[in-house]
C-alpha positions in Angstrom: 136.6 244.5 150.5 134.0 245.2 147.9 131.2 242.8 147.6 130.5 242.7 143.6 133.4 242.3 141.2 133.5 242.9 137.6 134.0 240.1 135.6 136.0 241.7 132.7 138.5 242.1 135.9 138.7 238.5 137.2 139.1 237.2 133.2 142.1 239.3 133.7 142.6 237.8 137.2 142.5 234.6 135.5 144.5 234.5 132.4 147.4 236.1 134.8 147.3 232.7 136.7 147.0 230.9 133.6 149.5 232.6 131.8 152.1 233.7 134.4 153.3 237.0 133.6 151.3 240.1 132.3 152.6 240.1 128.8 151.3 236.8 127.5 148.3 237.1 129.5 147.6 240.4 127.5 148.0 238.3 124.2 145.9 235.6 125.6 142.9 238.5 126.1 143.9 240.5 123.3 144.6 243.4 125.2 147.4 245.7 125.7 149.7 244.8 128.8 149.0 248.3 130.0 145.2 247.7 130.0 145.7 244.2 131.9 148.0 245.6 134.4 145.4 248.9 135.3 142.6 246.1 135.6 145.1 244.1 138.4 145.6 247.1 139.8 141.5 247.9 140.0 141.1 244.9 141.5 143.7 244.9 144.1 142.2 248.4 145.3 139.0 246.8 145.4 139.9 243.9 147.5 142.1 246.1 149.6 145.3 243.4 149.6 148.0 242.6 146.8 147.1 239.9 144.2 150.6 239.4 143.0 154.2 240.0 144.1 157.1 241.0 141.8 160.7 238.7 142.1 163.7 238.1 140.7 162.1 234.6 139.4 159.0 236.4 138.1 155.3 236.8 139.3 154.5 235.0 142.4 151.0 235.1 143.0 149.5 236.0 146.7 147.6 233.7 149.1 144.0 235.6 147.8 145.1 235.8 144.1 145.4 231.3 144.4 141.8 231.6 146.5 140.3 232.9 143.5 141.6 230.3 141.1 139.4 227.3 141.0 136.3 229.7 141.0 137.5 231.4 137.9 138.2 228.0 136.8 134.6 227.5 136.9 133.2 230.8 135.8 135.5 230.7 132.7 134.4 227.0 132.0 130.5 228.3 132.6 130.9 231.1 130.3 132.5 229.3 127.3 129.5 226.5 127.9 127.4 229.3 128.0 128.3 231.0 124.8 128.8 227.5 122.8 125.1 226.9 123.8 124.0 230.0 123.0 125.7 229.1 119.1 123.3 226.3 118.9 120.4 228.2 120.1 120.6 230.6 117.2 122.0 227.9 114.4 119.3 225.0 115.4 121.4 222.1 114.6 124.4 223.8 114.1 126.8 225.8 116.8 129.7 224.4 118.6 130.8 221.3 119.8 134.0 220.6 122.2 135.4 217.5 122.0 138.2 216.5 124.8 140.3 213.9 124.0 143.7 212.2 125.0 146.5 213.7 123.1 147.1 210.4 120.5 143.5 209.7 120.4 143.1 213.6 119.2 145.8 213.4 117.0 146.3 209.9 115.7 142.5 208.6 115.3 140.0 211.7 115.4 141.0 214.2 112.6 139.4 211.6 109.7 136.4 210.8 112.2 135.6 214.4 113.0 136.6 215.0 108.8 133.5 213.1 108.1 131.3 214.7 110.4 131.9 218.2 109.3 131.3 217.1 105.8 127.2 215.3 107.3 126.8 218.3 109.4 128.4 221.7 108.2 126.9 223.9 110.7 128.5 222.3 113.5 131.9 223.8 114.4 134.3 221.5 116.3 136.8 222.4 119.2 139.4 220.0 120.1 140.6 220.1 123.8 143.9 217.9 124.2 145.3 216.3 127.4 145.4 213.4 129.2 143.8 214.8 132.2 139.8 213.9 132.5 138.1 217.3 131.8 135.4 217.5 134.4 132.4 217.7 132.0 130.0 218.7 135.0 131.9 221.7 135.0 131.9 221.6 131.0 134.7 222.0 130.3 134.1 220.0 127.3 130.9 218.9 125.9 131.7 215.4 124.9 134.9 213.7 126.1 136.4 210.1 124.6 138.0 208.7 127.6 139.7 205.4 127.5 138.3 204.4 131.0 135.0 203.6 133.1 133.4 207.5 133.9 132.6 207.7 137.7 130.0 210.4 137.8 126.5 209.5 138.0 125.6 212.5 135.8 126.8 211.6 133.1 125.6 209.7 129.6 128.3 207.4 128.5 128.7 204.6 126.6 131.2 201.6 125.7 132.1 201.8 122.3 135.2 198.8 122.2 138.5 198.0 123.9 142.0 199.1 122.1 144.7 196.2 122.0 148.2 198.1 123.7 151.5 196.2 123.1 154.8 196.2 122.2 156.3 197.4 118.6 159.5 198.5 116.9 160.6 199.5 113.1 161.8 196.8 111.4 164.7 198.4 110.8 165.3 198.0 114.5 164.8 194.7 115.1 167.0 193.9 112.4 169.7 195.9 113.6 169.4 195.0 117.4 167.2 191.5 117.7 163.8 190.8 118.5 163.4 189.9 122.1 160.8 187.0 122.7 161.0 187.7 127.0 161.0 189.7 129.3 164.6 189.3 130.5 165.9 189.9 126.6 163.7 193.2 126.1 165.8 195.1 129.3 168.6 195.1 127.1 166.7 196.8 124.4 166.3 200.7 123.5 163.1 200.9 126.0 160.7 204.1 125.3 158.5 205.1 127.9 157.1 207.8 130.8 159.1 210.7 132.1 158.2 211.6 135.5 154.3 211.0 135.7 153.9 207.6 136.1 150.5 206.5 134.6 148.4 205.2 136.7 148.1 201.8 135.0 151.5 200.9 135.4 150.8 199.5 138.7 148.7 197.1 137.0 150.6 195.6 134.3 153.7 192.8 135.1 156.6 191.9 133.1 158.7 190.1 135.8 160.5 193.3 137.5 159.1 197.1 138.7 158.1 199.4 135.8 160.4 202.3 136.5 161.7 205.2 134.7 165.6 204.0 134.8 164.0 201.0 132.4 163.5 203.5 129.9 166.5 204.8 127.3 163.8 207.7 126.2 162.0 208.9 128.9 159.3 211.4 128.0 155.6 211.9 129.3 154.0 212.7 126.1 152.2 210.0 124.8 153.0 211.3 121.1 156.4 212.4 121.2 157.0 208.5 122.3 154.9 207.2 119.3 157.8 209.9 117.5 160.4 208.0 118.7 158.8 205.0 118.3 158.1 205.7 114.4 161.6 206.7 114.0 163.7 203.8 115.5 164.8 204.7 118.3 163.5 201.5 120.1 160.9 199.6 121.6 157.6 200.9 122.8 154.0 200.6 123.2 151.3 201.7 121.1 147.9 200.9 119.5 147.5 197.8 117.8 145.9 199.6 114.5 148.2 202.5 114.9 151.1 200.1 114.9 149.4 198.2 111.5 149.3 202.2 109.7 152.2 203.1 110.6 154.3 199.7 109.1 155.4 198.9 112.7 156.0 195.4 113.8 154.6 193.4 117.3 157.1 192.8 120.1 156.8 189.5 121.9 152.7 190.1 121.1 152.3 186.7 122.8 153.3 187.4 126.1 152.7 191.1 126.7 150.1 193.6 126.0 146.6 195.3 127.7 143.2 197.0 127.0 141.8 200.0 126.8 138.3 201.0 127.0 137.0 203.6 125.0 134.0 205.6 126.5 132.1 208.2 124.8 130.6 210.8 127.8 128.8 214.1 127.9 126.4 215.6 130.4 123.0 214.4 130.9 121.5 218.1 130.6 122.9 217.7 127.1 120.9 215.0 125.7 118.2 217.5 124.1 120.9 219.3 121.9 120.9 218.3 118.2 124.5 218.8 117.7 125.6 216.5 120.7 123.4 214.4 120.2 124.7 214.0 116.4 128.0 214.1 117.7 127.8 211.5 120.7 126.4 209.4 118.2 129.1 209.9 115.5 132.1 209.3 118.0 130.1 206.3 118.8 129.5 204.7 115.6 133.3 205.7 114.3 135.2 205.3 117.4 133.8 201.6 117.7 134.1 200.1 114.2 137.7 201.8 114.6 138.5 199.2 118.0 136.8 196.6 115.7 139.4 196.2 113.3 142.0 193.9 114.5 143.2 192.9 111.3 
C-alpha cells in the first residue's frame, strides 16, 4: 500500500462517498466522469484493494473506501478553512465568512440580517451552510454558527444573544373552519403538524398530557420549513416562532398553556478572534439576532 496519496485523488475519493455514484460526483468536481473514474481506479492500484463495488442497487462502497471517510471529512473541512482564510489574508477586512445555521433560522430570519451586513462591509463574502445538525466548528466546518442551544466545547467563543418564544399557531382561516382548541384533550382532534421520523431531541422535554409521537401528527415531515409551509397554508395546527407567527398573520393556539424557549447562541472558534471579518460578523449576528428575540410584540 503506498504511503503518500495524492490529494486531487482522495477529493475524488470523497465526493464519490458524498455523492454516491460517479456521475454526480464528476459534476460536483467539475470533471468529466471518465476523469473521476481513472482517478478511483489510480487509487485502488495504489492501495492495492477495491474501493467500491458495482450492484444492481448502485455503488456500494468497500470496508477501506468507509475508513477513509471521516478523515476526508476533515481534510476537505481544513482545506475550505484554509482557502476562506487565505481570502482574508489578501482582502484585509474582507474575504469569506461561513455562517451555519438551522434551516428556518437561515431562511426565515438571516437573509435581511446578513442584507445589512453586506451593505456595512462589501468586501466580506457570505456562505450560508443549512441544517439542523451542529457543524463541528473545531473542525471548521463553519466559521460562525447560530445555534439555538448551550455550545459544549471549551474552545469555543460564544455568546447568549436572547431566548425565542415556540408555541402553537394556525391560519385564521382554520380555526374558523375547524375551532380553536383551549386544551390539550380538544387539540388531538385537530389537523396536528409535526416531525417525521427524527424525533427532536427536545420532545422528551416538553408535556401536553399524553407521549409526543409521530401517529399525533396528520402531516408528518422532518423539515422544520416545509412544516412552517403547511402551517402558512392551512393545513393545521403547528408550532413556530412567536415573531414568525406575528409576520406571517398567524394566530396563537391555547398560548396560555403551551409553549417553550429557545436559546440563541452565537459561536465561532477561539483561534478566530483576531480576524476582522469574524469579528465584524460575530458581532453583527449578535447585535441583530438579539434585538430580533427582543421583540415580543
Amino acid at each position: 500500500m503506498a504511503g503518500k496519496l495524492d490529494w486531487d485523488l482522495l477529493q475524488s475519493l470523497h465526493a464519490v462517498l458524498e455523492a454516491g455514484s460517479f456521475s454526480a460526483a464528476a459534476r460536483l468536481r467539475r470533471l468529466t466522469q471518465p476523469t473521476l473514474g481513472r482517478h478511483i481506479d489510480q487509487l485502488e492500484r495504489q492501495l492495492g484493494a477495491p474501493l467500491f463495488l458495482r450492484s444492481p442497487r448502485g455503488l456500494r462502497p468497500t470496508d477501506l473506501a468507509l475508513a477513509f471517510r471521516p478523515h476526508l471529512a476533515d481534510m476537505a473541512a481544513a482545506s475550505e478553512a484554509a482557502g476562506r482564510d487565505a481570502s482574508g489574508v489578501a482582502s484585509g477586512e474582507g474575504g469569506v465568512v461561513r455562517v451555519a445555521a438551522s434551516d428556518v433560522i437561515g431562511i426565515e430570519v438571516l437573509p435581511s440580517i446578513l442584507t445589512s451586513f453586506r451593505r456595512k462591509h462589501p468586501g466580506v463574502d457570505v456562505e450560508l451552510a443549512l441544517s439542523n445538525k451542529i457543524e463541528d466548528l473545531t473542525r471548521r466546518d463553519a466559521d460562525i454558527a447560530v445555534r439555538m442551544q448551550r455550545p459544549t466545547q471549551n474552545s469555543l467563543v460564544a455568546k447568549k444573544v436572547g431566548e425565542l418564544t415556540i408555541g402553537f399557531h394556525a391560519t385564521a382561516e382554520y380555526l374558523e373552519r375547524r375551532g380553536t382548541p383551549t386544551t390539550f384533550e380538544e387539540l388531538v382532534g385537530h389537523n396536528l403538524i409535526g416531525f417525521d421520523r427524527d424525533l427532536p431531541e427536545l420532545v422528551n422535554e416538553l408535556a401536553i398530557g399524553r407521549p409526543i409521537t409521530r401517529d399525533l401528527f396528520a402531516l408528518r415531515t422532518d423539515n422544520d420549513v416545509a412544516q412552517l409551509a403547511a402551517l402558512r397554508a392551512g393545513f393545521g395546527i403547528g408550532a413556530c416562532q412567536k415573531q414568525i407567527g406575528r409576520r406571517f398573520g398567524l394566530v396563537p393556539v391555547m398560548a396560555d398553556v403551551f409553549s417553550f424557549k429557545l436559546e440563541i447562541w452565537i459561536c465561532m472558534h477561539e483561534t478566530l478572534r483576531g480576524s476582522p471579518r469574524m469579528r465584524l460578523m460575530f458581532d453583527h449576528l449578535a447585535e441583530e439576532l438579539g434585538a430580533y428575540a427582543a421583540v415580543t410584540d
